[in-house]
N, C-alpha and C positions, 0 to 999 in steps of 0.2 A: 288501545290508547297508548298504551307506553313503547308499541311498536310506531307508533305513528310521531311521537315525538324523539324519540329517536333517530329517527330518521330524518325528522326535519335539521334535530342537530348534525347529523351524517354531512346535510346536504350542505350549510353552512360550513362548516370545515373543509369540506371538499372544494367549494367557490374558494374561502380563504387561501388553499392552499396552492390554489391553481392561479390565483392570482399573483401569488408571493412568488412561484416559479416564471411566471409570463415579464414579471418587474424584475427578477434577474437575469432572466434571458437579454431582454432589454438592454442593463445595466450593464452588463456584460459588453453587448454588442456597442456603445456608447464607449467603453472605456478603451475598445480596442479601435476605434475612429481617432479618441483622442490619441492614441501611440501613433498611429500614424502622420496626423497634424504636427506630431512632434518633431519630426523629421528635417532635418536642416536643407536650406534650398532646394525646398520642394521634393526634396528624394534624388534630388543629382549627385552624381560623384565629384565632391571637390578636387581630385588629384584633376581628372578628367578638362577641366578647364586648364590646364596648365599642360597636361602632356596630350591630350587631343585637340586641344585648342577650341574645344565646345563642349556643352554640360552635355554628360548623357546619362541617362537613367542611371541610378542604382539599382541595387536588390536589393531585396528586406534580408535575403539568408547572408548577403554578407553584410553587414552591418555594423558598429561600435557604436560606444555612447563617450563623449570626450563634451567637456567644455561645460556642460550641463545639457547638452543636444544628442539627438543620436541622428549618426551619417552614414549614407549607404554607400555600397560601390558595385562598380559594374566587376572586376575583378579580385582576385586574392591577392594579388601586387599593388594596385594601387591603396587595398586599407593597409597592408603592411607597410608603403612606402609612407600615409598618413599617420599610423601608429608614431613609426619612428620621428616622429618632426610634424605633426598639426597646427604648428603654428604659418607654416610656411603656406600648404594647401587651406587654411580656413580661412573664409571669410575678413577683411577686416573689419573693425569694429562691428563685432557678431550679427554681420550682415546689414547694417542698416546703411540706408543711401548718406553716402557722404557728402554731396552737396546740401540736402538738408541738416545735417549736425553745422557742417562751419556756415549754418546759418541760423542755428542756435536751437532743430529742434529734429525728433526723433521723427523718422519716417523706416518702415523696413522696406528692404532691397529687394527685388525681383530676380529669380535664380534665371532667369530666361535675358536680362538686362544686364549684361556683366562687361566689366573689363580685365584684362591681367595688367597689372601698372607696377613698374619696378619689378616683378615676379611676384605680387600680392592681387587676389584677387578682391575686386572691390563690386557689388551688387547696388544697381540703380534702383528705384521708382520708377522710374521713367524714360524714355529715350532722350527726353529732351534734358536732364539731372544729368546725363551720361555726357552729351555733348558740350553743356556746358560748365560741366566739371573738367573736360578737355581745354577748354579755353587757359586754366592759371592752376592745372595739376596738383603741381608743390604745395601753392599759395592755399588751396581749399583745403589740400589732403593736411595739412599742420593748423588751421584753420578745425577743422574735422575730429582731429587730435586732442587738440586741447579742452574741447567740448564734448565729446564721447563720455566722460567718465558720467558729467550731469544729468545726462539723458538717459544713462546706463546703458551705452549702448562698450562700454570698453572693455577691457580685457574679457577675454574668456574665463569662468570657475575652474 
């Protein structure tokens, strides 16, 4: 008898504990999805828009964390060139589409959607946000400007 309820408490523990490692497993594998989401313009190298003139992949192994985001790159020069000067290679207004700010509200940018304007690069929503932020540049981008901070889409931490 007291082998028998022994056992039964064996077997409860046993569930409990297999359970408790399956919900970390889990929790685990969740939290390393979110690092990755984390990743600024989808995992492109921001130098890369500017000295290849199109986004191209980063890597995870070379990577920083600047701004409150983490950015990858495709090589050791272009995070070192970022290192020295992130403000020039980041995003403006921490990536969100600029035609929607100078219209008064927050949308994020698409790493795939992009322009270099003045040597800054700026990330759309959309092609068509793209094109017709080309029509009055200035007039949106200071427009864009002065509403970024509301929407929080402004300086980088």
């Amino acid at each position: 008898m007291i082998f028998v309820v022994f056992y039964r408490k064996m077997m409860i523990w046993g569930c409990f504990a297999s359970c408790s490692l399956v919900f970390l497993l889990l929790a685990c594998g969740v939290s390393s999805a979110e690092d990755r989401s984390q990743y600024s313009l989808s995992r492109c190298d921001p130098v890369s828009y500017q000295i290849a003139n199109a986004p191209e992949k980063g890597r995870e192994d070379l990577s920083l964390s600047w701004g409150g985001r983490i950015w990858a790159f495709t090589n050791e020069g272009n995070r070192e060139a970022f290192k020295r000067d992130p403000k020039i290679y980041a995003p403006l207004f921490q990536g969100c589409d600029a035609l929607s700010l100078a219209q008064g509200y927050r949308a994020e940018g698409l790493a795939k959607i992009y322009l270099v304007y003045n040597q800054r690069l700026l990330v759309f929503q959309s092609r068509e946000h793209r094109a017709l932020f080309l029509t009055e540049p200035d007039t949106i981008l200071a427009k864009a400007q002065s509403r970024a901070r509301d929407v929080k889409c402004g300086p980088y931490q």
